[in-house]
Structure formats: structure tokens, C-alpha cells
N, C-alpha and C positions, 0 to 999 in steps of 0.2 A: 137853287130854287128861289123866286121872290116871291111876293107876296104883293099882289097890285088891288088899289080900290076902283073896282069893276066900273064907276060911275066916272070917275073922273081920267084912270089910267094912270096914275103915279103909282110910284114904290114906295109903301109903307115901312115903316121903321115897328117891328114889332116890338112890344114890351112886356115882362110879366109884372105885371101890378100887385098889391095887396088889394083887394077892393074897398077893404074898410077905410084905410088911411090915404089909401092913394100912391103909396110909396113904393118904389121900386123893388123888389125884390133882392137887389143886388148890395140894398142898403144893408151897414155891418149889423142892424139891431136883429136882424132876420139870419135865422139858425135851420139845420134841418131837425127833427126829431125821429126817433122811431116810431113806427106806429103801431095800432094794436096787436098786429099781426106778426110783428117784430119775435123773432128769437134772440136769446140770449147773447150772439156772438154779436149779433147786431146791435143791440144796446149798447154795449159795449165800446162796438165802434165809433156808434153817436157821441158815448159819454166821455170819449177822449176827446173826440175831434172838436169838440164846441167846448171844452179847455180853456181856458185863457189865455193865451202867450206868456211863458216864460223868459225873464232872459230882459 
């Protein structure tokens, strides 16, 4: 599937943004967290994986 701007007819390049900063998403400062609704197993999983690299 693309993604075209109806007005002109090109292929857009989507991106997820922060809207605050502007910043990509894919930037390393950007982490997931759990959320409120998060259970236990799931925190967990967060709390490893945003870890620091060892090694």
C-alpha cells in the first residue's frame, strides 16, 4: 500500500514524529514504556529491554 497526497499525486514518505521536538521516532533518546494498564510480566519486559547495552 502507498500512501499519495490526493492534491498533487506523489508518494509520500510517512514518518512518526514526536510533535513536541520534532524528532523522529526512530531517534535512540526514544524508548518504549508500559503503560498503565501494563501487568507485571510486562514491565518487566520493558525493564529489561531499555537496559543499557553491556559489553
Amino acid at each position: 500500500m502507498l500512501i499519495v497526497n490526493r492534491e498533487i499525486g506523489e508518494v509520500v514518505e510517512p514518518a512518526m514524529i514526536d510533535r513536541v521536538s520534532g524528532r523522529p521516532l526512530s531517534d535512540p533518546v526514544f524508548r518504549s514504556a508500559p503503560g498503565p494498564a501494563a501487568d507485571e510480566h510486562a514491565r518487566l519486559r520493558h525493564t529489561r529491554r531499555n537496559e543499557p547495552l553491556k559489553g
